[in-house]
N, CA, C and O atoms as CSV, one atom per row, in Angstrom:
chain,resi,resn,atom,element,x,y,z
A,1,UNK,N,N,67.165,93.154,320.915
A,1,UNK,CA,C,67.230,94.582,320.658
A,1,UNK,C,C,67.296,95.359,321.967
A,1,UNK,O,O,68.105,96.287,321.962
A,2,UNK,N,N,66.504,95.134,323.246
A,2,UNK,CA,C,66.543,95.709,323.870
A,2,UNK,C,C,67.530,95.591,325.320
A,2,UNK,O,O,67.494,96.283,326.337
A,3,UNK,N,N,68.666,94.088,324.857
A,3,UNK,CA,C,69.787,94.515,324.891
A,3,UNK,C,C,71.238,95.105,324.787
A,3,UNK,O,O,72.319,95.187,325.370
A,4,UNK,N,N,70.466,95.504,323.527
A,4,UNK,CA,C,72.292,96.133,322.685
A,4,UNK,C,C,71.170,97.335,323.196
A,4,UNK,O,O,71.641,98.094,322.349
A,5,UNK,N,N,70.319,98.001,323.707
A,5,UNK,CA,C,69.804,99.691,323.782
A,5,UNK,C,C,69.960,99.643,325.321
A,5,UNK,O,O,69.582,100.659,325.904
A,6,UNK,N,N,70.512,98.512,326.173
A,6,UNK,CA,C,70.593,98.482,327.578
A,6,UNK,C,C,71.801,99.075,327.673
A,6,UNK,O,O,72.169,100.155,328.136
A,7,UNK,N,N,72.463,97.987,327.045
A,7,UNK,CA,C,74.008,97.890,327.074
A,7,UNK,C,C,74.600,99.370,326.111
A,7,UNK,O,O,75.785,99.676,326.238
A,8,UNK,N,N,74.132,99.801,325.633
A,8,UNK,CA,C,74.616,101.752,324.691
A,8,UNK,C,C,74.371,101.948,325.692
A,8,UNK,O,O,75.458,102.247,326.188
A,9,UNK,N,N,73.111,102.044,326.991
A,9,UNK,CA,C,72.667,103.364,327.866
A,9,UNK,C,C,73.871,103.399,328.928
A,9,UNK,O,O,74.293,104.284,329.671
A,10,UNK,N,N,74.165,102.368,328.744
A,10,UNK,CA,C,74.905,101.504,329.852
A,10,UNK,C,C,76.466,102.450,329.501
A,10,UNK,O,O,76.979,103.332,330.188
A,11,UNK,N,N,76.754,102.088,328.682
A,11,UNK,CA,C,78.194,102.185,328.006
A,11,UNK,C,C,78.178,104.595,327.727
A,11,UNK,O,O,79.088,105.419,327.827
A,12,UNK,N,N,77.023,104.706,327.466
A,12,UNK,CA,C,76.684,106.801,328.188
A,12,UNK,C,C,76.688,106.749,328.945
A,12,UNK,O,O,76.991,107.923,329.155
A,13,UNK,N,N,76.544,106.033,330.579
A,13,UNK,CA,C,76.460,106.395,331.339
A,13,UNK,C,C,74.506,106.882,331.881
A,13,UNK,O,O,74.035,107.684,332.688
A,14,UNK,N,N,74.097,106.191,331.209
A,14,UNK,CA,C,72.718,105.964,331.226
A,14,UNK,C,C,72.560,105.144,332.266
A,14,UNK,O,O,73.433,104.276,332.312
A,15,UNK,N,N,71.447,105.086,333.460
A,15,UNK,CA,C,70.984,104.113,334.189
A,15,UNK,C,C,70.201,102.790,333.428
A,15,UNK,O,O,70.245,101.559,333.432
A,16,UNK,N,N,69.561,103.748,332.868
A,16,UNK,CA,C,68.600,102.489,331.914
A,16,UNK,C,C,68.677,102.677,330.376
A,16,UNK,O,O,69.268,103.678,329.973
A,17,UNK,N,N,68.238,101.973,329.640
A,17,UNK,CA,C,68.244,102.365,328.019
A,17,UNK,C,C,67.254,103.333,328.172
A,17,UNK,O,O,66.516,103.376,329.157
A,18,UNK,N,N,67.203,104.224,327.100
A,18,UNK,CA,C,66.441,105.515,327.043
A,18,UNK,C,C,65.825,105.247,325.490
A,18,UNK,O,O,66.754,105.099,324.695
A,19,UNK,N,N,64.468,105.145,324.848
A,19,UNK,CA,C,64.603,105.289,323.428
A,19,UNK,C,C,64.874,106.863,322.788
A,19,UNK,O,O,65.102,106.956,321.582
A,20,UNK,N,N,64.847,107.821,323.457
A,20,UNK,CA,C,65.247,108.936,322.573
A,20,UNK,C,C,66.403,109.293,321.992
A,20,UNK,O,O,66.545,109.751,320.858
A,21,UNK,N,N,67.411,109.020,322.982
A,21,UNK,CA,C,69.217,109.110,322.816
A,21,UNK,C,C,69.138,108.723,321.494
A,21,UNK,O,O,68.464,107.767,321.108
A,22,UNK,N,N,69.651,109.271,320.952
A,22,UNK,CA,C,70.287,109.091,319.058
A,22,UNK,C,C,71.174,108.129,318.748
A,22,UNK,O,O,71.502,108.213,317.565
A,23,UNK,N,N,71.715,107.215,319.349
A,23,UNK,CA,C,72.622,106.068,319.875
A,23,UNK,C,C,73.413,106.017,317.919
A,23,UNK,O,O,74.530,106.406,317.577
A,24,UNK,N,N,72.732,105.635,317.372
A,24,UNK,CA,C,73.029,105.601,315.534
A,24,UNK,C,C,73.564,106.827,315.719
A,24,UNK,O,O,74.714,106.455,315.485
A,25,UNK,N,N,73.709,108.161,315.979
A,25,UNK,CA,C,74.350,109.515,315.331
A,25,UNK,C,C,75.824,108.812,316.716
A,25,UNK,O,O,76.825,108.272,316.245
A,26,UNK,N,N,75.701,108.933,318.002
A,26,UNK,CA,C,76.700,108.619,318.455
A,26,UNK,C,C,77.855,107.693,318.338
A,26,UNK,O,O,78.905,107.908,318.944
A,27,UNK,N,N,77.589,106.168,317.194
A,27,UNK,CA,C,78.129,105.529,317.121
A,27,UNK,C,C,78.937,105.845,315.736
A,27,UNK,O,O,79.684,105.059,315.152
A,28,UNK,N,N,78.525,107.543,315.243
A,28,UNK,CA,C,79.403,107.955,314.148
A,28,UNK,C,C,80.888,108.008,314.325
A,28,UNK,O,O,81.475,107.676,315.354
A,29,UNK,N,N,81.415,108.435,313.280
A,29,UNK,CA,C,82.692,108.984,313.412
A,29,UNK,C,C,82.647,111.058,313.891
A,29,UNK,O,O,81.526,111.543,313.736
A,30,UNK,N,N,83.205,111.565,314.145
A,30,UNK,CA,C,82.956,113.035,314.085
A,30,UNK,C,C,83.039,113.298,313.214
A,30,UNK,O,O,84.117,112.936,312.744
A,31,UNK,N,N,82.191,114.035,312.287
A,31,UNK,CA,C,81.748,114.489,311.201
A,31,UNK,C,C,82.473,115.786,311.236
A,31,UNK,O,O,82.834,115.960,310.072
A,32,UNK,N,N,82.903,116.854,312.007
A,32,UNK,CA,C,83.749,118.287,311.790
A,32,UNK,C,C,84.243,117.867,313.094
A,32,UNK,O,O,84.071,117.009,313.961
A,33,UNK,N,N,85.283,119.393,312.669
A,33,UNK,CA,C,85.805,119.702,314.065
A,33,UNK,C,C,85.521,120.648,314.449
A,33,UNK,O,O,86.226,120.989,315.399
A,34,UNK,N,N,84.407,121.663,314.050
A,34,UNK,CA,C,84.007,122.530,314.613
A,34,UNK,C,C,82.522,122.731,313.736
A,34,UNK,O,O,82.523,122.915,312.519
A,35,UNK,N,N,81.293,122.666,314.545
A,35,UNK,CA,C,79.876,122.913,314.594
A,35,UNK,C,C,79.081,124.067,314.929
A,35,UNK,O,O,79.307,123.964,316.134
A,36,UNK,N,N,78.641,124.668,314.887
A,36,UNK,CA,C,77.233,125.453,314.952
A,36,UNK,C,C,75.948,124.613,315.273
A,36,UNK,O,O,75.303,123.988,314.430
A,37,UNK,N,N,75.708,124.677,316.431
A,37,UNK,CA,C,74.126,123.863,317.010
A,37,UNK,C,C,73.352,125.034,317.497
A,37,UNK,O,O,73.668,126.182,317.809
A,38,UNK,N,N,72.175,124.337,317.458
A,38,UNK,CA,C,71.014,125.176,318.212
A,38,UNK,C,C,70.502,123.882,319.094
A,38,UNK,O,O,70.764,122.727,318.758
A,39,UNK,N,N,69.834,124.182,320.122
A,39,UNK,CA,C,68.795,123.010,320.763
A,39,UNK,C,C,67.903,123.733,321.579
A,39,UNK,O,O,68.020,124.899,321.954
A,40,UNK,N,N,66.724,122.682,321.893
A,40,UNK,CA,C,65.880,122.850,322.758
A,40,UNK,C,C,66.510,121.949,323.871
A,40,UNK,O,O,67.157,120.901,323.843
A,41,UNK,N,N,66.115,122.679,324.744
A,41,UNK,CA,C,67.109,121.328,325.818
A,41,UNK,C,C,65.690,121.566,327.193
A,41,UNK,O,O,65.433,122.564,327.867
A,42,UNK,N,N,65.094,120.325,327.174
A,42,UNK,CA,C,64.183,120.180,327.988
A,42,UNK,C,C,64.656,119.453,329.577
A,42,UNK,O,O,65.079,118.315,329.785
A,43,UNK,N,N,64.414,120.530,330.517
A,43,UNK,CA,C,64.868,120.246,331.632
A,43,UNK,C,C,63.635,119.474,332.547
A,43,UNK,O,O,62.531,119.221,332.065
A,44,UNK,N,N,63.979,119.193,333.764
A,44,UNK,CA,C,62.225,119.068,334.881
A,44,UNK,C,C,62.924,119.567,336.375
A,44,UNK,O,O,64.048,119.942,336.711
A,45,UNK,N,N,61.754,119.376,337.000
A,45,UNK,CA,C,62.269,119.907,338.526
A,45,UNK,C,C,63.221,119.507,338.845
A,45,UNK,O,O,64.244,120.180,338.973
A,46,UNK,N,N,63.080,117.859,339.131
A,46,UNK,CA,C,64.025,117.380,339.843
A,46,UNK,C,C,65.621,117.824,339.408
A,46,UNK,O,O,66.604,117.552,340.098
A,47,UNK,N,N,65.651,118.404,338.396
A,47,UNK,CA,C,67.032,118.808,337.811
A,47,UNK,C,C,67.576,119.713,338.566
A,47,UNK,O,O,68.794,119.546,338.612
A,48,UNK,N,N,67.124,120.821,339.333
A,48,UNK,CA,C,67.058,122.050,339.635
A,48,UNK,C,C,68.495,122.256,339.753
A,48,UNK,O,O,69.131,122.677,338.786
A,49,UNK,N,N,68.996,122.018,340.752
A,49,UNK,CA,C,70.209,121.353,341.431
A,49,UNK,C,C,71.229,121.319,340.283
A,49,UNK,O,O,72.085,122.187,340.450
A,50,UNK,N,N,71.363,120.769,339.445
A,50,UNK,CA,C,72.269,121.142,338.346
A,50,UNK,C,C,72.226,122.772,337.764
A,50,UNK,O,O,73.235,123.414,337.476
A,51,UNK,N,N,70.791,123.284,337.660
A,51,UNK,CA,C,71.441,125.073,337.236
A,51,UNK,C,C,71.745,125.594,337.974
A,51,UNK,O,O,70.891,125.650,338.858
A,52,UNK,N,N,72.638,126.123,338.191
A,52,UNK,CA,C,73.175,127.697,339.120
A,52,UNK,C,C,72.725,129.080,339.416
A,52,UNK,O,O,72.592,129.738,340.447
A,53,UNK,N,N,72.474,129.361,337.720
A,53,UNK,CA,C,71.134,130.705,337.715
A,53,UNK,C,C,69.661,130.163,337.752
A,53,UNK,O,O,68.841,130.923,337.235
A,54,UNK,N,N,69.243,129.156,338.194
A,54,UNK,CA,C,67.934,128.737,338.661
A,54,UNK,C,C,67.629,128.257,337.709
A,54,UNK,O,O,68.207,128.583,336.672
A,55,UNK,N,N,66.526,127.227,337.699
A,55,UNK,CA,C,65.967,126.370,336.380
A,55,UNK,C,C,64.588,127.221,335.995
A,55,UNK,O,O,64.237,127.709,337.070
A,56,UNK,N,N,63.875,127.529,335.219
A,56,UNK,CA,C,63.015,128.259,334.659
A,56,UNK,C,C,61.342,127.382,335.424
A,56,UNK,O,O,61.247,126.209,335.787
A,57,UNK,N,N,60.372,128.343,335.449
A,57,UNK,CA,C,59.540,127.993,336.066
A,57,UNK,C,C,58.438,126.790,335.171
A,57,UNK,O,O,57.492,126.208,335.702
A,58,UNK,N,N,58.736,126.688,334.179
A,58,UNK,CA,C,58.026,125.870,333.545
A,58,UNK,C,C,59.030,123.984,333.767
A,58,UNK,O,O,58.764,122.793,333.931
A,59,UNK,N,N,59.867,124.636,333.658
A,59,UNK,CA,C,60.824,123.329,333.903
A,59,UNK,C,C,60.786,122.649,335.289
A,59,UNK,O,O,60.720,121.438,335.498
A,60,UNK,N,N,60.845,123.759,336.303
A,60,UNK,CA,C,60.403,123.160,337.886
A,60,UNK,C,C,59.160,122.525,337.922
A,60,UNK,O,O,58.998,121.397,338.388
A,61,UNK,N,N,58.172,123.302,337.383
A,61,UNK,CA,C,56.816,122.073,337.310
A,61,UNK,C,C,56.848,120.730,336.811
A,61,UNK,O,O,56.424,119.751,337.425
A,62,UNK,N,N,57.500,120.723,335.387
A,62,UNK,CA,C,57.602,119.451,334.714
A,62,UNK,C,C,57.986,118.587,335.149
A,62,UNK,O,O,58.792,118.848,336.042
A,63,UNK,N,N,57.777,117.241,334.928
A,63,UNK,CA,C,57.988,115.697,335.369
A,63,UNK,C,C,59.129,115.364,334.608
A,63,UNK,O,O,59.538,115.781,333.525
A,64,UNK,N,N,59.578,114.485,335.444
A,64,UNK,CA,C,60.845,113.322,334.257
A,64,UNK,C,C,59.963,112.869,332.822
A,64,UNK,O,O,60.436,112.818,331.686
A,65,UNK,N,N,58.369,112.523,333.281
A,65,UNK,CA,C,57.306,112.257,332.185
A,65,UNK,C,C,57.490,112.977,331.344
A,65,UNK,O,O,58.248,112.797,330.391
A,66,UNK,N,N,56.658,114.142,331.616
A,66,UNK,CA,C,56.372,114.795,330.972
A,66,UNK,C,C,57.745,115.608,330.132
A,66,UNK,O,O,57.479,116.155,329.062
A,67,UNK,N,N,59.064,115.654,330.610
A,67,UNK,CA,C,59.840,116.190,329.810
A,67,UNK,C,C,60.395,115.108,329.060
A,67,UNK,O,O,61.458,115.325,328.478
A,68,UNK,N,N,59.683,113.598,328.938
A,68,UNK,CA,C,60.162,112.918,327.777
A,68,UNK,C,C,59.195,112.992,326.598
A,68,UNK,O,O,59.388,112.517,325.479
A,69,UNK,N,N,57.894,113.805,327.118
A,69,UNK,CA,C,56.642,113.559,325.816
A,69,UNK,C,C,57.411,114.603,325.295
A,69,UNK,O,O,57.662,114.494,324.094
A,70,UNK,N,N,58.015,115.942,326.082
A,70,UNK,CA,C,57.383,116.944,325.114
A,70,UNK,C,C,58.824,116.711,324.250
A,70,UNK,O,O,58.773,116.976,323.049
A,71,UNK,N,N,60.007,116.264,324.769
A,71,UNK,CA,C,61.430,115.749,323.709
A,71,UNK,C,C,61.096,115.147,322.415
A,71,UNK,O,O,61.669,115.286,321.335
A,72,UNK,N,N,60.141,114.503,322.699
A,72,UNK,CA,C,59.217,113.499,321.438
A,72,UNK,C,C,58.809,114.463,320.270
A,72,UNK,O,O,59.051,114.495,319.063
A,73,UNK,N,N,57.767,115.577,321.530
A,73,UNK,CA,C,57.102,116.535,320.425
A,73,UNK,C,C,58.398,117.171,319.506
A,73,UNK,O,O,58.500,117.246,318.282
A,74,UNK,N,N,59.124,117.499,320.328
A,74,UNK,CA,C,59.889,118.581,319.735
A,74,UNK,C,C,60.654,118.236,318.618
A,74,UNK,O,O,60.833,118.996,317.666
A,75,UNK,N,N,61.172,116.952,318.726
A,75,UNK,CA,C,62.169,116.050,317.653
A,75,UNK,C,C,61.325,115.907,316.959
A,75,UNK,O,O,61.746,116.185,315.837
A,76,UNK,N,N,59.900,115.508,316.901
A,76,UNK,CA,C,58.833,114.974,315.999
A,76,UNK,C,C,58.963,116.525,315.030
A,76,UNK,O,O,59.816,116.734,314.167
A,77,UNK,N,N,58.227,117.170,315.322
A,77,UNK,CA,C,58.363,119.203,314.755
A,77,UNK,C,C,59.563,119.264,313.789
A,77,UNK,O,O,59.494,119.327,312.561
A,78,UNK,N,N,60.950,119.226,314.738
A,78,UNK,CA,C,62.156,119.232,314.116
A,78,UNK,C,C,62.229,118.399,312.503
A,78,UNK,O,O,62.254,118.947,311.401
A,79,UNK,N,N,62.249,117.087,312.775
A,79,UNK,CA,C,62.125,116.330,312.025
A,79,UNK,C,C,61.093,116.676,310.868
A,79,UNK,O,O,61.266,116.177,309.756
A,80,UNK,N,N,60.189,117.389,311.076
A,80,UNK,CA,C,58.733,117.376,310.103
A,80,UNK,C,C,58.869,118.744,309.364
A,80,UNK,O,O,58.053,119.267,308.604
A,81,UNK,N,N,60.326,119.290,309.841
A,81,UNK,CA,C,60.748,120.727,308.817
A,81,UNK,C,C,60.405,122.203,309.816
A,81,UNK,O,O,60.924,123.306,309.642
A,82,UNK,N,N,59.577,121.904,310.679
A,82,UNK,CA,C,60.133,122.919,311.673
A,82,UNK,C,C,61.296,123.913,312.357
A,82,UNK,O,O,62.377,123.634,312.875
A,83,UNK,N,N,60.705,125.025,312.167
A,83,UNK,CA,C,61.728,125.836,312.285
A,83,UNK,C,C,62.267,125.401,314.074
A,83,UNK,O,O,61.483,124.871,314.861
A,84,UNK,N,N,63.400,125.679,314.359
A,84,UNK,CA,C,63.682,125.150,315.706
A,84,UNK,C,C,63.918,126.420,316.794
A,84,UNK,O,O,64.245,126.437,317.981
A,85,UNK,N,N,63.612,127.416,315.869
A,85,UNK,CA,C,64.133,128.651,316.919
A,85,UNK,C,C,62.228,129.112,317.802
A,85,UNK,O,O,62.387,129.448,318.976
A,86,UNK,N,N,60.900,129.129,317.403
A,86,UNK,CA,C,60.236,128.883,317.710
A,86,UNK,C,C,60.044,127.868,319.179
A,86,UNK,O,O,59.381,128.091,320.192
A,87,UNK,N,N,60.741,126.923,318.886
A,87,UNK,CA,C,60.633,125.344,320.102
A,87,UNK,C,C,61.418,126.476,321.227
A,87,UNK,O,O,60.719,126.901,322.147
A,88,UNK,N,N,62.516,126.827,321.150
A,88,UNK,CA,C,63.524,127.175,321.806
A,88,UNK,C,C,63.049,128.500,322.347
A,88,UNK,O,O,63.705,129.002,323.260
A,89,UNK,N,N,62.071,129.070,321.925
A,89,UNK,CA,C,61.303,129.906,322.855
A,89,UNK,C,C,60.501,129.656,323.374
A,89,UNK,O,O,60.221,130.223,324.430
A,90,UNK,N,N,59.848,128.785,322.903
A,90,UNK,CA,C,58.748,128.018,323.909
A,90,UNK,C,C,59.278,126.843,324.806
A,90,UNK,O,O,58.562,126.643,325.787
A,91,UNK,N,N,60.293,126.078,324.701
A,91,UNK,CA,C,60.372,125.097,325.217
A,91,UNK,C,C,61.754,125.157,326.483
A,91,UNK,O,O,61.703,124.709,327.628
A,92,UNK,N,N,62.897,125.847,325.821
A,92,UNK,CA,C,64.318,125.308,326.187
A,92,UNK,C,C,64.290,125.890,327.330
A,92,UNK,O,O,63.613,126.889,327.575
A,93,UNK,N,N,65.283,125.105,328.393
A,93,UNK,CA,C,65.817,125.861,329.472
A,93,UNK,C,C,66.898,125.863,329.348
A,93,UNK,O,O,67.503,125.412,330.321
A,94,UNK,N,N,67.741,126.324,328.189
A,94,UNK,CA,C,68.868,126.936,327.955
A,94,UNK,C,C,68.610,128.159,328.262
A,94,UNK,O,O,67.850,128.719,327.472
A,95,UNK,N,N,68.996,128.800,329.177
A,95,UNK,CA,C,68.590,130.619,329.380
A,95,UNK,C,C,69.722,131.356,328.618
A,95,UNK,O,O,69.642,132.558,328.871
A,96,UNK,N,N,70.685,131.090,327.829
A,96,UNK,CA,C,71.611,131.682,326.925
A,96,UNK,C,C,71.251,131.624,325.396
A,96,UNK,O,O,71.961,132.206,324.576
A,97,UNK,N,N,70.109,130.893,325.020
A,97,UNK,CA,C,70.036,130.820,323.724
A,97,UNK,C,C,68.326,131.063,323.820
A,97,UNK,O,O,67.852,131.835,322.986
A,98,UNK,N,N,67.417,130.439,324.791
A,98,UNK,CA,C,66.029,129.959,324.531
A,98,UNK,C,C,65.683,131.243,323.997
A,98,UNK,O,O,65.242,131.228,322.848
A,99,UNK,N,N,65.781,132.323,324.559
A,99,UNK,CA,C,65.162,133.574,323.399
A,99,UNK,C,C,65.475,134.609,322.513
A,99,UNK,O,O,64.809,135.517,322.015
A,100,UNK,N,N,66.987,134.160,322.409
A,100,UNK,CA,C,67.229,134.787,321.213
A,100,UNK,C,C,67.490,134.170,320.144
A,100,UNK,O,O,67.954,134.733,319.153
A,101,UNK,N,N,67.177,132.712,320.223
A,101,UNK,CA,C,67.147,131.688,319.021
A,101,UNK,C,C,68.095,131.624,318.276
A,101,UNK,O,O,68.028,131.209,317.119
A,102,UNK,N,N,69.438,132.158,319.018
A,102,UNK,CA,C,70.840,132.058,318.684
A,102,UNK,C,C,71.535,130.486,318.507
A,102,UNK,O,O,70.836,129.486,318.672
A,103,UNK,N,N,72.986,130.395,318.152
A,103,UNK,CA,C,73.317,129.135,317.731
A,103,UNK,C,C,74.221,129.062,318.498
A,103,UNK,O,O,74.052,129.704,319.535
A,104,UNK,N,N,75.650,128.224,318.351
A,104,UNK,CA,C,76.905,128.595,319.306
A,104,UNK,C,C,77.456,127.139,318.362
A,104,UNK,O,O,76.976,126.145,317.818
A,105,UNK,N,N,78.913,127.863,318.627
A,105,UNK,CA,C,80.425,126.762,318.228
A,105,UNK,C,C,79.906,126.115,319.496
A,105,UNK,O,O,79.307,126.519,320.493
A,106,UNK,N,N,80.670,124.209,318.790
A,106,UNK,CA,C,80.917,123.356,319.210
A,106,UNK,C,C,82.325,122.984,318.888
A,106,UNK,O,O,82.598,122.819,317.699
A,107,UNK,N,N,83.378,122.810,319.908
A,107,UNK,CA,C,84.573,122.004,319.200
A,107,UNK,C,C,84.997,121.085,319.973
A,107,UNK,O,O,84.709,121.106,321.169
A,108,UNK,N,N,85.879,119.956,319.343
A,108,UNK,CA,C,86.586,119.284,320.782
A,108,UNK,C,C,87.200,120.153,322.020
A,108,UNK,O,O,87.713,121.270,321.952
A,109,UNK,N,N,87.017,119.379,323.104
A,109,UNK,CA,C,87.508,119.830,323.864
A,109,UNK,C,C,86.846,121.112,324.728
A,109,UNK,O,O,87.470,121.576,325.682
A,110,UNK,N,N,85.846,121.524,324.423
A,110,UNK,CA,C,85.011,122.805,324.908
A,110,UNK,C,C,84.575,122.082,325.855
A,110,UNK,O,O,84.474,120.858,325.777
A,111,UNK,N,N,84.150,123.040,327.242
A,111,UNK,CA,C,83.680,122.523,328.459
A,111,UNK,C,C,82.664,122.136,328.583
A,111,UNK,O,O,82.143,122.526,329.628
A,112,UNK,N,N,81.959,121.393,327.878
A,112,UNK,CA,C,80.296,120.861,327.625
A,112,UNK,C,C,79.954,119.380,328.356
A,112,UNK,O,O,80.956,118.671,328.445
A,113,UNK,N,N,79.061,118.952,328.744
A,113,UNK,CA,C,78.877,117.714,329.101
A,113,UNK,C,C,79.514,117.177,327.689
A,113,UNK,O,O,79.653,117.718,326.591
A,114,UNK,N,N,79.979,115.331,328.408
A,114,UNK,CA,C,80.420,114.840,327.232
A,114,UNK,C,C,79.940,114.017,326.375
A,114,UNK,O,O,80.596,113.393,325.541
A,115,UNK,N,N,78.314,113.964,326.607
A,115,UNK,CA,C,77.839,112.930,326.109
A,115,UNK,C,C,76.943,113.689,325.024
A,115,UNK,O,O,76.428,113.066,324.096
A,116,UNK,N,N,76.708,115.733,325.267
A,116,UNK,CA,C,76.587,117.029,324.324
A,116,UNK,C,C,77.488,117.194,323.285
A,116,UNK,O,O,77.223,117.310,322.088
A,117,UNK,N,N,78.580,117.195,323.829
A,117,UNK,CA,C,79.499,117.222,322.597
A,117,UNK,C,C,79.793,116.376,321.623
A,117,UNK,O,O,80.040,116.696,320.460
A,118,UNK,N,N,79.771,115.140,322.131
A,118,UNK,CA,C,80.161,113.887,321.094
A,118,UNK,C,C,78.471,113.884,320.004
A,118,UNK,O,O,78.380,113.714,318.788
A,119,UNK,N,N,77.629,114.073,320.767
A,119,UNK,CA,C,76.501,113.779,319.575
A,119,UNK,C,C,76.580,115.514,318.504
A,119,UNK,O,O,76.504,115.364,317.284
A,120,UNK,N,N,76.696,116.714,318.948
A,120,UNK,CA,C,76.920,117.987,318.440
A,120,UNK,C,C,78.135,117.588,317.594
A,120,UNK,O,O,77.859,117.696,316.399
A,121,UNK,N,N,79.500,117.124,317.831
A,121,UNK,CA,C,80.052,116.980,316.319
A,121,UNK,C,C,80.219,115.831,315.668
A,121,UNK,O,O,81.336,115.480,315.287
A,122,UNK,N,N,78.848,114.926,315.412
A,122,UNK,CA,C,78.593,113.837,314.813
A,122,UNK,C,C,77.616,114.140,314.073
A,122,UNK,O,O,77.491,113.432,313.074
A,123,UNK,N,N,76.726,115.121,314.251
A,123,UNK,CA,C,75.524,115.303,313.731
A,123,UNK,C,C,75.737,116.083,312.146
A,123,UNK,O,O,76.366,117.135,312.029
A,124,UNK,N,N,75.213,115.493,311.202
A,124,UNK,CA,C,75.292,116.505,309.677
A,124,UNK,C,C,74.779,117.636,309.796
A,124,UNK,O,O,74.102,117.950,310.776
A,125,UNK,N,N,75.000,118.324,308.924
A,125,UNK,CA,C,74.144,119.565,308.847
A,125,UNK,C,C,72.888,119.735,308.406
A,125,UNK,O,O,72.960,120.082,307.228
A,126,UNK,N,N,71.737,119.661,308.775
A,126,UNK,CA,C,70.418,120.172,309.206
A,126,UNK,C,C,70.256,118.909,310.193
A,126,UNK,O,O,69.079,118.551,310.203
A,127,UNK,N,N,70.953,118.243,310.899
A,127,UNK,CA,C,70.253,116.718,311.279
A,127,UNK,C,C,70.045,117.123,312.522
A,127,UNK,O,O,70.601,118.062,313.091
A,128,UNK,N,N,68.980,116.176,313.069
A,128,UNK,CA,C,68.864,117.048,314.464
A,128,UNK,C,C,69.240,115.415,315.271
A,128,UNK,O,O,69.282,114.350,314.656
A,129,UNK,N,N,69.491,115.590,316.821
A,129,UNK,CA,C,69.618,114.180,317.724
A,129,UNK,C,C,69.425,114.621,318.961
A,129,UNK,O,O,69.213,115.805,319.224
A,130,UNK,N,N,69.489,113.653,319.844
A,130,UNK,CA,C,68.390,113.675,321.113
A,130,UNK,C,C,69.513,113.054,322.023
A,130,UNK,O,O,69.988,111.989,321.629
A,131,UNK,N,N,70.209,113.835,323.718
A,131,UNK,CA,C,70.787,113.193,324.121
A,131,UNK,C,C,70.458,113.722,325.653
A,131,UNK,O,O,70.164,114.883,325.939
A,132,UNK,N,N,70.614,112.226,326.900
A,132,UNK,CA,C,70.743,112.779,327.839
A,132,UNK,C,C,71.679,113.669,328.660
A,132,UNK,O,O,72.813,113.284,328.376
A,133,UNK,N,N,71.736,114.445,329.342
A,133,UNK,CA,C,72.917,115.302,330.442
A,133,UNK,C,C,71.940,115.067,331.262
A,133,UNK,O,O,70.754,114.740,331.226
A,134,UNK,N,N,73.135,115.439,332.363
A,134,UNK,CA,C,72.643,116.280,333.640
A,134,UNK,C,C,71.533,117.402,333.585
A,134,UNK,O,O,71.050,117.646,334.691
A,135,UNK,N,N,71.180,117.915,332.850
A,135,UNK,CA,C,70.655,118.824,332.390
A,135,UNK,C,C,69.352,118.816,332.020
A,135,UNK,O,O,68.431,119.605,332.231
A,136,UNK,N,N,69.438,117.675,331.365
A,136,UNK,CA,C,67.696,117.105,331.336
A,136,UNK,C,C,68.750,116.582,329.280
A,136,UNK,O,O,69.884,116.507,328.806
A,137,UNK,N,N,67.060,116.366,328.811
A,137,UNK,CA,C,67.069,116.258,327.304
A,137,UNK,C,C,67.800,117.455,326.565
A,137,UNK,O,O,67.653,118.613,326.954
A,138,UNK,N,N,68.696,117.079,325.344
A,138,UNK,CA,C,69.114,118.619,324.876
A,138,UNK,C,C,68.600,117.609,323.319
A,138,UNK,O,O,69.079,116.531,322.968
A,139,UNK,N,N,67.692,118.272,322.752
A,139,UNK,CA,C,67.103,118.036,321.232
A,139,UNK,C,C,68.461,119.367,320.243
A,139,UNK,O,O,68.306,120.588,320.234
A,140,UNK,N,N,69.511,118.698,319.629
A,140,UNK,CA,C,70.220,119.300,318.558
A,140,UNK,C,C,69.935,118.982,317.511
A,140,UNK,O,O,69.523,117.881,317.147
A,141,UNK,N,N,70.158,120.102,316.777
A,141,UNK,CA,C,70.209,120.539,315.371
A,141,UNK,C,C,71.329,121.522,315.061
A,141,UNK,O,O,71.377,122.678,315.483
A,142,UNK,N,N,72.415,120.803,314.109
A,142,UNK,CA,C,73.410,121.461,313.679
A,142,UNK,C,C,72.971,121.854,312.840
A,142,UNK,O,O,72.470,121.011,312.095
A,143,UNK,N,N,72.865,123.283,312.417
A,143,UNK,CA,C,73.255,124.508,311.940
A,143,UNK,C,C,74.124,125.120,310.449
A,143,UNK,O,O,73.879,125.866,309.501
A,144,UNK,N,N,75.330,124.221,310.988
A,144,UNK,CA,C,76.615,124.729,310.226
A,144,UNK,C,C,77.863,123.969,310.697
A,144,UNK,O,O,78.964,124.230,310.213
C-alpha cells in the first residue's frame, strides 16, 4: 500500500506520499467542465515566497506540522456536515475568498496550479478533497 501512495505522490509531483491528497477523487474521470469550488487552503511560513500580496500572519507562524493537523481538522468538519464558509474565515490563506466566503468557476484550462484544477473538476457536488500546491494544502468543496 504504501507503495502505490509513493508512487501517486510521485507521479503529482509530490516528494513523498502525502496521506491527505485525495489520490481516489484524482484518479477520476472529470466529472464537468465547468465547477463552482470553495476551499480552505492552508498555507505555513515556509511558503511565503510563493504569495506576492504577502502570506497572512497566522500562516507565517504555522509549521509544515501544524498546517497538516489543522487540513485534517478542516476535512474532518467538512466531511461531518460543516458549513465551509466559517473554516475559510478562520482558516484560509486565500485572501480573495477567506472572508467573503465566496465560491469561483473552475474550467479547463484556467490558470490554476495543475494538480487544483484536476482534483476541482473531478470532485461531485457537495464532495470535498484535499490537494497539495505550491501554496500549501487547498481543502475543496464543490459547490455547483
Amino acid at each position: 500500500m504504501r507503495a502505490l501512495l509513493v508512487g501517486a505522490a510521485i507521479a503529482l509531483g509530490c516528494a513523498t506520499a502525502d496521506p491527505l491528497t485525495t489520490i481516489d477523487v484524482l484518479d477520476r474521470a472529470q466529472a464537468a467542465d465547468k465547477v463552482e469550488i470553495k476551499q480552505v487552503l492552508v498555507a505555513w511560513g515556509e511558503l511565503a515566497r510563493a504569495y506576492k500580496q504577502g502570506l497572512d500572519e497566522a500562516a507565517k507562524a504555522r509549521s509544515e506540522a501544524d498546517a497538516v493537523i489543522l487540513t485534517r481538522s478542516v476535512l474532518g468538519k467538512l466531511r461531518a456536515g460543516e458549513a465551509i464558509e466559517p473554516l475559510m474565515a478562520a482558516h484560509s490563506s486565500d485572501a480573495a475568498t477567506a472572508r467573503t466566503g465566496e465560491g469561483y468557476p473552475v474550467e479547463p484550462g484556467m490558470p490554476y496550479e495543475p494538480k487544483f484544477l484536476k482534483l476541482s473538476l473531478r470532485l461531485a457536488v457537495g464532495e470535498t478533497g484535499v490537494v497539495r500546491t505550491r501554496y500549501g494544502w487547498h481543502v475543496v468543496k464543490r459547490v455547483q
